[in-house]
N, C-alpha and C positions, 0 to 999 in steps of 0.2 A: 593275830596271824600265827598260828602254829608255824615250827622249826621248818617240819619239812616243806611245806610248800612255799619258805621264806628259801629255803636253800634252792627248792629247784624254780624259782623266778632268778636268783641269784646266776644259778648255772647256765641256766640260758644266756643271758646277758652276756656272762664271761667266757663263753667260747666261742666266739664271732668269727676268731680265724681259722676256726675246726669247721666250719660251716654249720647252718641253723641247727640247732639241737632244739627238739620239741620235747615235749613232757610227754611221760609216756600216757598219761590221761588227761583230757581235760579239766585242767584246776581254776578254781577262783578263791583271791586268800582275801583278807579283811587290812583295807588301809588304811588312811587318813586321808580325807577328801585332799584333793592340790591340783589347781588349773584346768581345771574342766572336771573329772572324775568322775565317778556316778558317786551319787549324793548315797549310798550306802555302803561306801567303801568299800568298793567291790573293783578290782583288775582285772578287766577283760582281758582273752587271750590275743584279741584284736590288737591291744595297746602294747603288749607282750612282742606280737610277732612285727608289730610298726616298729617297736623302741631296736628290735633285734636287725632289721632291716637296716634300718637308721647307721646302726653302728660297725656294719660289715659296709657299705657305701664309702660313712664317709672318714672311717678309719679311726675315732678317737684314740689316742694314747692310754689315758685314764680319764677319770671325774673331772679330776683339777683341768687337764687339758684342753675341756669345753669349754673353758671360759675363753682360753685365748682365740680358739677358731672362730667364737660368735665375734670377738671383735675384730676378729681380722675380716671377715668376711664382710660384717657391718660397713667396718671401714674401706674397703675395697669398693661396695655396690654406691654408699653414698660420693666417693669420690666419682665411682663414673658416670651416675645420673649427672651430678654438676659438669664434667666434661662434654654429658651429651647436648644437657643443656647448653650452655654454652656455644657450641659447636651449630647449635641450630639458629643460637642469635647471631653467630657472626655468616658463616657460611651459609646460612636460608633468611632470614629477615631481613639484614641487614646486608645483603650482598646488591650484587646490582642487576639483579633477574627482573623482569615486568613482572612482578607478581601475578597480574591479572592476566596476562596472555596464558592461555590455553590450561582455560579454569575446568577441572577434574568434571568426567560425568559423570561420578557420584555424588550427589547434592551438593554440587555447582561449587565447589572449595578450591581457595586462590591455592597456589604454591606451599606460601608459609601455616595456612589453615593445613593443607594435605601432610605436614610435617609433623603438624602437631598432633594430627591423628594417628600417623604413624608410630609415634610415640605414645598417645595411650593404649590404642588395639596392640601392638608388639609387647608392653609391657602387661597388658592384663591378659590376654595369650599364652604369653613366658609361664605366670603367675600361676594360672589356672590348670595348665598342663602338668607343671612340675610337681600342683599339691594333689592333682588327681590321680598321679602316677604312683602316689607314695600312699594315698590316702583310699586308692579304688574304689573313686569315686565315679559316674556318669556321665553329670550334668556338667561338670564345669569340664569334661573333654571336651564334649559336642560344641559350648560354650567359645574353648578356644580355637576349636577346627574352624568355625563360621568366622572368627576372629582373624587366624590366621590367613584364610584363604582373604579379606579384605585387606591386609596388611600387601602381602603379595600382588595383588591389582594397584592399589596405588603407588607401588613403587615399579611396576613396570607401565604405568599408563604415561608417564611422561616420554620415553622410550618410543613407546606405541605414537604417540602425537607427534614427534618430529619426525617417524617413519614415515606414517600414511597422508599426514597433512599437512600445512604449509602455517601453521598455526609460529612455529619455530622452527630452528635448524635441526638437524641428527645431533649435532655435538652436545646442542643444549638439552637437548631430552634425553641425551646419553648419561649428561651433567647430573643432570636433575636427578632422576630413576639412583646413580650411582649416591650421591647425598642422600637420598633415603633410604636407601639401603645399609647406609654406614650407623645411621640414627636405629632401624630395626633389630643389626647385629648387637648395638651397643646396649639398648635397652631388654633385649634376650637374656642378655649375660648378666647384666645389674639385676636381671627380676631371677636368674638363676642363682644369685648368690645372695638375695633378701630370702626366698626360697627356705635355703640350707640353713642361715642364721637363726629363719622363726622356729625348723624343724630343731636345731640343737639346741634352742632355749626350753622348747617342751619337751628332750630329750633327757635334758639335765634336771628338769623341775619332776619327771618321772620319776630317774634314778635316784636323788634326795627324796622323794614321797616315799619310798619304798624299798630304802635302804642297801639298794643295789651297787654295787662294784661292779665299774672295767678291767677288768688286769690286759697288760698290755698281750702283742700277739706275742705266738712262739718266734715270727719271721724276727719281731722287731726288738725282742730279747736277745737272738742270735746274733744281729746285726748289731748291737750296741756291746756286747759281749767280744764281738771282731774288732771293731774302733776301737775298744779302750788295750786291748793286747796290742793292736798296732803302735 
């Protein structure tokens, strides 16, 4: 890697709070292969302008900093899949609903079946969305749009069944509709915050392949500079 085009990947990176600084021409410098790369050790300005995005989003401090976000975050999304879990064994399986009365008309699923669907279309939707949005990608939008709009039918179809039918009461379809709704918010959030975790761990495996520095912002130099004179 020559100096200069090692300084300006560098500079990029480190002005995050200046807003995106681009090179004034398109460069490609010589790395060391690390987690996916192109096998000619070559940095895309793609990777360039992902890693630059990445860090004006989700704010890092410095390098060292990453480590504690990936686990907080980690530890965050795996605590509330087990909550949601949970949540769906006590309040949907194990509650005292007829499972079988007023079984989904989408391929004929009880109650606690339509819960658990809710929870994988919500959580591969979340999933798919988050990394296309960072990743500007296609196929996995369209992917979560078809997702999401099936998400949204089965958690208003039980609503819809004690409206129009006599299948159950309003309350209980009110019940219902509102229990999966609590399971789709929860699992949105958990898959947004597994999301953010994978993006800062190929954030960090970036900036160690290729020797790049965060320096923190100017905002957050200012404000630590105020704290310690107070």
């Amino acid at each position: 890697m020559s100096p200069m085009i090692h300084a300006k990947a560098r500079d990029l990176i480190s002005c995050d709070c200046k807003g995106v600084v681009m090179p004034e021409e398109p460069q490609q410098s010589l790395i060391q292969e690390s987690g996916g790369f192109d096998s000619n050790n070559s940095v895309s300005e793609s990777n360039l302008e992902l890693a630059n995005r990445l860090i004006v989003r989700l704010k890092p401090e410095d390098n060292s900093s990453i480590f504690g976000m990936i686990a907080n975050k980690s530890y965050y999304s795996g605590g509330l899949m087990t909550i949601i879990l949970v949540f769906w064994w006590l309040a949907v399986d194990s509650a005292s609903d007829d499972l079988n009365s007023g079984l989904s008309t989408f391929f004929d699923l009880d109650f606690s079946q339509v819960a658990l669907a809710v929870i994988g279309l919500g959580l591969m939707s979340s999933l798919l969305s988050d990394l296309s949005r960072e990743l500007g990608k296609l196929l996995p939008s369209l992917i979560s749009g078809a997702m999401l709009i099936m998400c949204g039918l089965y958690v208003i179809e039980p609503l819809a069944i004690g409206l129009l039918t006599e299948q159950y009461e309003l309350m209980d379809g009110l019940w219902r509709s509102l229990r999966l709704g609590i399971l789709w918010a929860g699992v949105s959030w958990c898959a947004h915050l597994l999301v953010d975790a994978s993006l800062l761990v190929w954030l960090k495996r970036f900036c160690d392949s290729n020797g790049i520095e965060i320096t923190p912002s100017n905002d957050s130099i200012k404000s630590s500079e105020t704290s310690n004179e107070a």
